[in-house]
C-alpha atoms as one frame of an Amber mdcrd trajectory, in Angstrom:
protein
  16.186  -1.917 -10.921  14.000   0.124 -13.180  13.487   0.343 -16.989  15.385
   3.750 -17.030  18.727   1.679 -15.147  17.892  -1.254 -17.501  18.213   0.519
 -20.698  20.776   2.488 -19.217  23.226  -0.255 -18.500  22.705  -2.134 -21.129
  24.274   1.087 -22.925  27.011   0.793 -21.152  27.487  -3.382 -21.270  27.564
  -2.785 -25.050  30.539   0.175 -25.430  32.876  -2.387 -22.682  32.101  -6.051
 -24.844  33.117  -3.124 -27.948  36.237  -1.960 -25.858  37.080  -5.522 -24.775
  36.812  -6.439 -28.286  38.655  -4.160 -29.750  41.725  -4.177 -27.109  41.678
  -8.387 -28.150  41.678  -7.765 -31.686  44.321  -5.155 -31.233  46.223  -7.623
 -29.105  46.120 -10.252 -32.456  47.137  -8.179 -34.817  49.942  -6.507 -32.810
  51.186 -10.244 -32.668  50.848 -10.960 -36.393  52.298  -7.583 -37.393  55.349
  -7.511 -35.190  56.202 -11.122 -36.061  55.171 -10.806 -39.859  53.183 -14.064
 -38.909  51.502 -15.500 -42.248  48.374 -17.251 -41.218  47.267 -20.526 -42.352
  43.693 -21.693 -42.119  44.462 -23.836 -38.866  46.321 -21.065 -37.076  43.947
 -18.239 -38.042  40.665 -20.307 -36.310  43.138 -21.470 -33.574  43.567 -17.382
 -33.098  40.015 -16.684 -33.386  39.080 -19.693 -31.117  41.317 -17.994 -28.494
  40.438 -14.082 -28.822  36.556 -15.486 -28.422  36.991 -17.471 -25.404  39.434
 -14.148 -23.900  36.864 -11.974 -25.235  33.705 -14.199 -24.396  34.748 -14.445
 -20.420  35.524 -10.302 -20.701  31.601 -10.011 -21.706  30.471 -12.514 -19.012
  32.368 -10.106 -16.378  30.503  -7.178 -17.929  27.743  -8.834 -17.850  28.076
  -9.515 -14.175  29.115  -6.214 -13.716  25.887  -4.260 -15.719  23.698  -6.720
 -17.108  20.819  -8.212 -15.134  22.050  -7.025 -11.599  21.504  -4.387  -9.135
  25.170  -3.233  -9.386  26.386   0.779  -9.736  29.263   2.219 -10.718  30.183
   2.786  -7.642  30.614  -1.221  -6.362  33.946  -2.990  -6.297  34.763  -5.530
  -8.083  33.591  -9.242  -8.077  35.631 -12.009  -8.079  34.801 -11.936 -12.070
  36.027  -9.216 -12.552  39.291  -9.537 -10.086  40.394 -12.173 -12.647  39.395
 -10.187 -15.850  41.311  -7.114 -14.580  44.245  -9.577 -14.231  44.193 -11.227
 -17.344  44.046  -7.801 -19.235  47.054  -6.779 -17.306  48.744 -10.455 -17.614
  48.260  -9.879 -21.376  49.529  -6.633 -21.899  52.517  -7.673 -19.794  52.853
 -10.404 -22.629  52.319  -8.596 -25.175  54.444  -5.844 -24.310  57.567  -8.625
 -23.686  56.694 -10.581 -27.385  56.165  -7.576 -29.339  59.645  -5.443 -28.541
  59.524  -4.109 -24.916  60.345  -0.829 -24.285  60.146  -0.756 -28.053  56.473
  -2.590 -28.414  54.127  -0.754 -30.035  51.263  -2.299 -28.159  51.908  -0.107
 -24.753  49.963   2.826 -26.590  46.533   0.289 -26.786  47.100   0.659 -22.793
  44.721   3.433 -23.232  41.631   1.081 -23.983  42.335  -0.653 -20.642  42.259
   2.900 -19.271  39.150   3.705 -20.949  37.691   0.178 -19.805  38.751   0.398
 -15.850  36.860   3.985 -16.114  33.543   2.901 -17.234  33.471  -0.416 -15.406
  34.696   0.142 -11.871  34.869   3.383  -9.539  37.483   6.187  -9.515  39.891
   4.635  -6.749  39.688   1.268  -8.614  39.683   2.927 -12.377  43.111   5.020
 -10.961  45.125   1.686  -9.452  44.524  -0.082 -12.599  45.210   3.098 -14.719
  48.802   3.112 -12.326  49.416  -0.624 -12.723  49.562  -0.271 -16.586  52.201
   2.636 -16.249  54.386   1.001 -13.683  54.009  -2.007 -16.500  55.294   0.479
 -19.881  57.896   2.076 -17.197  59.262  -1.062 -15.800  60.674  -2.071 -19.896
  62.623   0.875 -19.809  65.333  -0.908 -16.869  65.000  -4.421 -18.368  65.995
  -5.636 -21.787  63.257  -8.214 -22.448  63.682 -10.530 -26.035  64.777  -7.418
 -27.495  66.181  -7.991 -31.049  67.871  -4.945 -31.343  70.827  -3.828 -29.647
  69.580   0.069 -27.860  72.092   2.370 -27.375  72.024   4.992 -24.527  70.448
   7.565 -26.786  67.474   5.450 -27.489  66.753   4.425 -24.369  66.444   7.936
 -23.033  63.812   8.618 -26.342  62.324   5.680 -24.963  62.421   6.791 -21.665
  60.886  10.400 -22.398  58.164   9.301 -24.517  57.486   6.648 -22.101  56.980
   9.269 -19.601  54.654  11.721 -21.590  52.566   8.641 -22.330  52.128   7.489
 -19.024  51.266  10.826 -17.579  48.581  11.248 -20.643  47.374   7.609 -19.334
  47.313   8.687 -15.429  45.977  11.810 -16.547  43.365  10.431 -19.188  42.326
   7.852 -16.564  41.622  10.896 -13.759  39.604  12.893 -15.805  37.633  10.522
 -17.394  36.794   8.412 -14.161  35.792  11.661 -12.202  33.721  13.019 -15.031
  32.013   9.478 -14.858  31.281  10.155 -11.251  30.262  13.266 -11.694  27.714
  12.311 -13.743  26.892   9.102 -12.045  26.032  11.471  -8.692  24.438  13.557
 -11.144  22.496  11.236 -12.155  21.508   9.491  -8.781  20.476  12.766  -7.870
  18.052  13.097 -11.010  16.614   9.818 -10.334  16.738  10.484  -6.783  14.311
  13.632  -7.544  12.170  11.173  -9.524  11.516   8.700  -7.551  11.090  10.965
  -4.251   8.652  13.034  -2.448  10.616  16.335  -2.477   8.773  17.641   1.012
   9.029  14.156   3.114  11.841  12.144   1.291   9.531   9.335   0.418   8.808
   7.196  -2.721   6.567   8.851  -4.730   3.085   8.191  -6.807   5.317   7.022
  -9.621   7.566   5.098  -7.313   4.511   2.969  -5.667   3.122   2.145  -9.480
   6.807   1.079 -10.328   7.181  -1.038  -7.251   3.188  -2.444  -6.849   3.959
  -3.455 -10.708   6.879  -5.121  -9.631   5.847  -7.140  -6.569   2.454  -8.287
  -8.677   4.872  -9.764 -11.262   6.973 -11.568  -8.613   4.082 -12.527  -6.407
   2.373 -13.958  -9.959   5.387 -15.842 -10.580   6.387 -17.360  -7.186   3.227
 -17.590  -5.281   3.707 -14.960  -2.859   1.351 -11.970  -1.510   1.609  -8.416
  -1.942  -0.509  -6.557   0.934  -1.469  -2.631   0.682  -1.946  -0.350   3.784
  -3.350   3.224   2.453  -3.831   5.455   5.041  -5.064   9.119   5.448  -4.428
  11.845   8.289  -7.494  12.214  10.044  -9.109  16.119   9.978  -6.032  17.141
   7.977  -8.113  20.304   6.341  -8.876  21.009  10.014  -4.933  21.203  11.300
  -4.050  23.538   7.495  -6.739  25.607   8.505  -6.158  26.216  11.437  -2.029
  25.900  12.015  -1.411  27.322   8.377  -0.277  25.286   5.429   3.354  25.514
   5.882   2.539  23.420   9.765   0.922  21.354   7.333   3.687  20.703   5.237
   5.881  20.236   8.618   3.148  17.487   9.780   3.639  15.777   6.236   6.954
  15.380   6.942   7.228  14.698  10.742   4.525  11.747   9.563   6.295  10.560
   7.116   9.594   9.832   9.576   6.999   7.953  12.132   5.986   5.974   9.344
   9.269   5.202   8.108  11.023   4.523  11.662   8.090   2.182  12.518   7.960
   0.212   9.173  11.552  -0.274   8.978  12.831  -2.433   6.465   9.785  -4.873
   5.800   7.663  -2.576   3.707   8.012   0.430   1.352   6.836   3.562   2.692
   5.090   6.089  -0.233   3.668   9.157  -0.111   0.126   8.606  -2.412  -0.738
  12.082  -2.501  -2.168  14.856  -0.473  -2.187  13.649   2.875  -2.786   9.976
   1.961   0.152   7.368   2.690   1.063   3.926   0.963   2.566   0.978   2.091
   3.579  -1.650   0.498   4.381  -5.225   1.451   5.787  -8.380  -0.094   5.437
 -11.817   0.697   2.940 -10.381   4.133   0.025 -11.545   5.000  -3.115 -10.035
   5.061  -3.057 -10.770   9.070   0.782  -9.165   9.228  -0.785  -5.870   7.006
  -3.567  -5.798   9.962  -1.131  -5.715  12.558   1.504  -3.242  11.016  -1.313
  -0.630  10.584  -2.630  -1.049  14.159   1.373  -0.573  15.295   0.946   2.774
  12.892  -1.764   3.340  14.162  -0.851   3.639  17.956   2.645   5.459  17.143
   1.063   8.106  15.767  -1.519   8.277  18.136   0.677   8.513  20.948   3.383
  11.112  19.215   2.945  14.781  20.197   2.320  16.766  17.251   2.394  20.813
  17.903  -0.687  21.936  17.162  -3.098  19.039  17.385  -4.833  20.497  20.494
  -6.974  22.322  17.964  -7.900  19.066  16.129 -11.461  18.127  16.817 -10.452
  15.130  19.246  -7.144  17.045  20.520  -4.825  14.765  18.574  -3.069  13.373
  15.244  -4.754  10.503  14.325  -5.064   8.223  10.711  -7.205   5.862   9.808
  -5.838   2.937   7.344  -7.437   0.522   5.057  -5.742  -3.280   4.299  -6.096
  -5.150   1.007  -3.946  -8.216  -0.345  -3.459  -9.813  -3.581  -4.570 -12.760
  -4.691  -6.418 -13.427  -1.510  -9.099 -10.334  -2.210  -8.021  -8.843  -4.839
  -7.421 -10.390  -8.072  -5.321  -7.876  -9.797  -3.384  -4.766  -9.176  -6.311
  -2.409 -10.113  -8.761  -4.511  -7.739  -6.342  -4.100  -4.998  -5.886  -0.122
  -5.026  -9.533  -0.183  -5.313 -10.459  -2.505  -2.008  -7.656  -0.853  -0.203
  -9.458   2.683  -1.247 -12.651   0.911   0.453 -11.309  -0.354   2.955  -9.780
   3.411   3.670 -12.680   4.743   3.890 -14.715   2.342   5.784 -11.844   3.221
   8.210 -12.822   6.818   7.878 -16.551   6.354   8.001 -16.708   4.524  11.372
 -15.101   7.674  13.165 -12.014   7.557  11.640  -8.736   6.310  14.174  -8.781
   2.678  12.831  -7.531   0.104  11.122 -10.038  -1.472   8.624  -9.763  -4.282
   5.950 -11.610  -4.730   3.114 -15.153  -6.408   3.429 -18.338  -6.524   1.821
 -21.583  -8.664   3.224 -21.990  -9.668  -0.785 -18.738 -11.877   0.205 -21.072
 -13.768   3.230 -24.120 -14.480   1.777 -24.860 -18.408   0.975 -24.842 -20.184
  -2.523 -28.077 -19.821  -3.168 -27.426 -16.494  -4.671 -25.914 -16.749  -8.558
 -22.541 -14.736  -8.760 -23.814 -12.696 -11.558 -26.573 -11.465  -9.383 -23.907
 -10.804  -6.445 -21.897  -8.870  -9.434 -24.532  -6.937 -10.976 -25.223  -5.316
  -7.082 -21.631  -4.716  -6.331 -21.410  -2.815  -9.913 -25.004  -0.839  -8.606
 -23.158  -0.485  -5.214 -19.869   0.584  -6.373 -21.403   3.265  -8.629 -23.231
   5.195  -5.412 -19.986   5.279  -3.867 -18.105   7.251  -6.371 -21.652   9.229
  -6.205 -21.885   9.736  -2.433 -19.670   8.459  -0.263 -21.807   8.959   3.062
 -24.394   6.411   1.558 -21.868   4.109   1.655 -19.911   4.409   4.833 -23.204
   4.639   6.441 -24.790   0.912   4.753 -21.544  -0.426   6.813 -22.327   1.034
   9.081 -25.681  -0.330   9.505 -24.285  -3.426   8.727 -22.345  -4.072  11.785
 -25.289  -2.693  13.760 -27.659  -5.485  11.629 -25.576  -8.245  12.674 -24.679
  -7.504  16.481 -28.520  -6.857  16.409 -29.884  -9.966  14.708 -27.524 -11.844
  17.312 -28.960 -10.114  19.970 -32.965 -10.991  18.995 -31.851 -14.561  18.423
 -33.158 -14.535  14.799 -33.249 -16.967  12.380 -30.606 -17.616   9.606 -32.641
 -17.065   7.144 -34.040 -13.633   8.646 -30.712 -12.665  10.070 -29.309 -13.466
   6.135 -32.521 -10.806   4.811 -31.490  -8.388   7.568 -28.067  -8.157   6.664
 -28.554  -7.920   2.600 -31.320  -5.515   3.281 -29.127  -3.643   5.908 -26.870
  -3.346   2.916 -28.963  -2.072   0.275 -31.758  -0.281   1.574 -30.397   3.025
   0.376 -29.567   1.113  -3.263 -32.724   3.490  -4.530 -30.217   5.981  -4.098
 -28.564   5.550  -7.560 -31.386   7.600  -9.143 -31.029  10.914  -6.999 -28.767
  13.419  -8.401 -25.370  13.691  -6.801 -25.868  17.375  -6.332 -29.059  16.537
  -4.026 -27.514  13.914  -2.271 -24.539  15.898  -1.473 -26.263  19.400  -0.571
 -25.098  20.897   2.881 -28.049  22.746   2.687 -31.041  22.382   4.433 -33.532
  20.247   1.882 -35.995  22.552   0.523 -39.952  20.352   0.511 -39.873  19.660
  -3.215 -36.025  17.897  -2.746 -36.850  15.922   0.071 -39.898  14.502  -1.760
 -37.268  13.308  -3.947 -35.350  11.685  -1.767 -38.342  10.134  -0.701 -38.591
   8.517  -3.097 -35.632   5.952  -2.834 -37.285   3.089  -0.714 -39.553   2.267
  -3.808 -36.860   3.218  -6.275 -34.343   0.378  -4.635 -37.344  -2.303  -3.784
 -37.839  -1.954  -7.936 -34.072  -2.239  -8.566 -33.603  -5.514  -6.080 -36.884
  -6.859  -7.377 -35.262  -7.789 -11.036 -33.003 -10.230  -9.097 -35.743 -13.209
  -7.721 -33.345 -14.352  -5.635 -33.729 -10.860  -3.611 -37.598 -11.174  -3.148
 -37.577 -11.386   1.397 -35.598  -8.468   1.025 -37.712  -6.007  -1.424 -40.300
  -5.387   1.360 -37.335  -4.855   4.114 -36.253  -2.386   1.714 -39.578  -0.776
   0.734 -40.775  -0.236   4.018 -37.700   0.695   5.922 -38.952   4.185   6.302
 -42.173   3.407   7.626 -43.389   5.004  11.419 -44.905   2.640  13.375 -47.312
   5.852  13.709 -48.621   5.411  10.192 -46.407   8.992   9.376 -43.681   7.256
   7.282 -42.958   6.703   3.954 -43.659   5.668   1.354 -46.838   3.733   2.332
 -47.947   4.740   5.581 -48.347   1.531   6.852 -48.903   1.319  11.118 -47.341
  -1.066  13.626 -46.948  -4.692  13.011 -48.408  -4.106   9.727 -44.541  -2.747
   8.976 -42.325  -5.906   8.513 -40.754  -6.593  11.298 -37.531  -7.381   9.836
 -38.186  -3.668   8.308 -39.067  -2.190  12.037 -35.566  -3.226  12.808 -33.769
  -1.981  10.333 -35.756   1.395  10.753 -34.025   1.942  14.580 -30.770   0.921
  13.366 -30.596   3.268  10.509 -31.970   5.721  12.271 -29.353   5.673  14.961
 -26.538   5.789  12.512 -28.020   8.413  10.431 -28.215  10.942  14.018 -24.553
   9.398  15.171 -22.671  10.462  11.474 -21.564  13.324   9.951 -24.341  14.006
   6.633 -24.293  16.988   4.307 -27.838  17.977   5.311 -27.861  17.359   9.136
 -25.969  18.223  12.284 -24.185  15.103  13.632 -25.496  13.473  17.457 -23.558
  12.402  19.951 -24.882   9.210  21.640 -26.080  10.229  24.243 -28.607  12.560
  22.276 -29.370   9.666  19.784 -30.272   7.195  22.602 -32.881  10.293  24.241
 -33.670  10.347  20.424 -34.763   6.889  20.393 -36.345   6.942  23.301 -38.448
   9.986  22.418 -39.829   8.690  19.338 -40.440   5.311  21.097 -44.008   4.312
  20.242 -44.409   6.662  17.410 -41.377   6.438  15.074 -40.076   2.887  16.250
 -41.468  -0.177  17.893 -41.201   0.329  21.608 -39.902  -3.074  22.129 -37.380
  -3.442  19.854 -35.872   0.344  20.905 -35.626  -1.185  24.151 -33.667  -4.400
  22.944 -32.107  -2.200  20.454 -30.813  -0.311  23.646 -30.012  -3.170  25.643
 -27.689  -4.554  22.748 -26.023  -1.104  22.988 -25.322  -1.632  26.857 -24.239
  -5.411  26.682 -21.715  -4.373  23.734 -20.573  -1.224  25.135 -19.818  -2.919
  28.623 -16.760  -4.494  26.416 -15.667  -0.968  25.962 -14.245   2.102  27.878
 -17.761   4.328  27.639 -18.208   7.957  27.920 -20.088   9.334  31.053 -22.319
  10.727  29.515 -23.830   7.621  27.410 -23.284   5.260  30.490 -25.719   7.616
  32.437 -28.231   7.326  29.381 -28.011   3.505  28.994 -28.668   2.914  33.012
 -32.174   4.038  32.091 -32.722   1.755  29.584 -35.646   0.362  31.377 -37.658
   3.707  31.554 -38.418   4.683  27.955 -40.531   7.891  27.103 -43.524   7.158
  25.981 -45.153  10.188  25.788 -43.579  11.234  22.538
């Protein structure tokens, strides 16, 4: 329940405990009046003793009814309010017999249980009760109940026809006013329905995910649970508006949004974020459970014909996802938007069609490394995102290159631990280029790119003030050296480069010709490897392109390969060397 049906109910809890006690105070004095009852002080606290504990268990079925539950107008009654129902009825029966009959006075406050049954319970409901109380004030007019006075024929038929006239005002009264209630109840179920909706696929909304998220971190807070996040993002979606027109891209919106909801089902909460970007949320999931749900998205989509997609750029619908949880990554609700964002994008930024969660080398490396030191990076790190989000899609990138490389070599801990960090931050330099250079499409005119030179020494300077970073400022420096002597920014020749630096020099490289940049035309592997090869001996260490190659091979073996890049890793073992 939101705030809105909060505030809204308890509205309407405080006008029924006012009805309810009203009709009981009504009910007393009816009593006192009719019997010209002169109250001592015992008998006055005995009556209010009674109308509280009447009126007290009427509020508790309100209560039940509107108070802290997830009850509309439209439910039946509890068993609470069965009995409540029956006591008002029991009582006006009473009252009706003690106070006169036919002749009571009371059977006009019939109208307050007509107003009650019509706020409280639906029409049907509202209506029976609304007919039981006029079958109650007709039934005195053919029984002579305790009646003090002797009633002659002619007052029984004035009885009898005002009698009539009020129960048709009551049947009337109780029609009306229980359809306008509905009327306005749908009304307003439609309004909120609007609200909390995606008017072009029927899901939750931006404001409906921040409503929910807010409530499932409060509940996951208080009972130890998790809250996972899937955000996910239609692959090429500029590329299918374009093309197919932005009404096919409305229809693909939609027809995603069904997919989404058929396959989550009833575990999660299916949003729409915004644009083409999807939300899902979970509670009480694992991290492991968030994992598998998106690769089950993940496939359904894949394998769902979508009219049009044959002019996508891989001939199909795809998304790519990214999978955060609270508390175990995230500490708060902020941090996990944020590492689901990343985690999105990593998704995106290793070819997109994927399920990614969040991760960050920072997180691996050893103790020896203060957390303030690990924070002040991240902060560096997180900045050049927002700034260019190539830079860092591609420094994953490299990572996972890094680390299937430094397995390969058989290095050291501590040099596979300086090859990773360094893997991570060469491009930290970065930070000082303007975002409008770094994200030019343009081809670099001399003067830029000696700017953008300039980032090996700019990020060796920034990871120097940290001395716990000092095996990785040289990696860093020197990471576009030529083992030539033609690099940057020191010219330094063969295994005068570091060699941890040599490495990280193919595997950057590679990914730089395999991704899509602002400033360059994207490679397919099979030209990167002939790349490589090419610039064997000159660019990069002939050795290590060859082990750099035969890591490709081994790990692609796992994998169904192109033709074209299994034909270009079977001659591995004759590099060019003339380049």
């Amino acid at each position: 329940m939101n705030k809105f049906d909060q505030e809204r109910n308890i509205k309407i809890l405080e006008i029924l405990v006012g009805l309810k006690f009203l009709y009981i105070i009504l009910a007393s004095l009816n009593i006192i009046s009719y019997y010209s009852i002169s109250l001592d002080i015992n008998s006055a606290l005995l009556l209010i003793v009674s109308d509280c504990c009447i009126a007290s268990f009427m509020v508790l079925c309100s209560k039940m009814m509107y108070g802290n539950t997830n009850k509309s107008f439209l439910n039946t009654p509890n068993m609470y309010n069965i009995i409540e129902a029956s006591i008002i009825l029991c009582l006006f029966i009473a009252l009706m017999a003690k106070t006169g009959g036919v002749n009571s006075s009371f059977k006009y406050i019939g109208m307050i249980i007509i107003l009650i049954s019509s706020i409280q319970y639906n029409k049907k409901i509202s209506f029976s009760i609304a007919l039981a109380v006029s079958m109650i004030i007709m039934s005195f007019n053919f029984i002579n109940v305790n009646s003090p006075q002797i009633i002659d024929e002619l007052q029984v038929t004035h009885y009898f026809e005002g009698d009539i006239i009020l129960v048709s005002s009551l049947l009337i009264t109780s029609f009306i006013l229980s359809h306008y209630i509905e009327i306005e109840k749908d009304h307003n179920l439609k309004l909120t329905e609007l609200a909390i909706k995606d008017g072009l696929t029927g899901l939750y909304n931006h404001r409906s995910f921040q409503d929910v998220l807010d409530e499932y971190m409060v509940k996951a807070h208080k009972d130890n649970k998790e809250v996972s996040l899937l955000f996910m993002d239609i692959d090429n979606f500029k590329n299918f508006n374009d093309v197919n027109g932005h009404q096919k891209g409305d229809w693909l919106l939609t027809r995603l949004g069904k997919v989404l909801k058929d396959t989550v089902g009833d575990v999660g909460v299916v949003t729409r974020y915004g644009g083409e970007e999807f939300a899902i949320l979970l509670y009480d999931k694992t991290e492991e459970f968030a994992l598998e749900l998106g690769e089950r998205i993940r496939q359904n989509i894949q394998i769902t014909y979508f009219k049009g997609q044959e002019h996508q750029p891989n001939k199909n619908i795809t998304v790519s996802i990214g999978v955060s949880s609270y508390p175990n990554m995230a500490g708060n609700k902020k941090e996990l938007i944020e590492l689901a964002d990343n985690a999105l994008y990593r998704a995106k930024s290793f070819d997109k069609n994927r399920v990614e969660r969040y991760y960050n080398i920072l997180d691996e490396i050893d103790s020896s490394i203060n957390k303030q030191s690990l924070q002040s990076i991240a902060s560096i790190l997180n900045r050049i995102n927002k700034k260019d989000k190539y830079t860092y899609g591609h420094s994953e990138r490299v990572v996972i290159y890094a680390k299937k490389f430094a397995n390969h070599l058989n290095l050291k801990e501590s040099q596979k631990k300086d090859l990773l960090l360094a893997a991570y931050l060469h491009d930290i330099g970065k930070l000082e280029i303007s975002k409008e250079l770094l994200n030019k499409r343009e081809k670099l005119s001399q003067s830029e790119f000696n700017i953008l030179k300039q980032h090996p020494t700019l990020g060796s300077d920034l990871v120097s003030l940290i001395k716990e970073f000092k095996d990785v400022e040289p990696i860093i420096k020197h990471h576009h050296e030529k083992f030539d002597g033609s690099g940057y920014p020191s010219n330094l020749e063969g295994t005068s480069i570091p060699y941890l630096a040599r490495i990280l020099t193919i595997i950057d490289s590679f990914d730089a010709m395999t991704s899509k940049r602002p400033y360059n035309v994207r490679k397919d592997y099979n030209q990167a490897i002939i790349e490589l090869k090419q610039c064997s001996g000159s660019h990069f260490d002939s050795k290590l392109v060859s082990k750099f190659i035969e890591m490709l091979q081994d790990d692609m073996l796992e994998k169904e390969l192109p033709k074209d890049l299994n034909n270009v890793l079977l001659k591995k073992n004759k590099p060019n060397m003339g380049a």
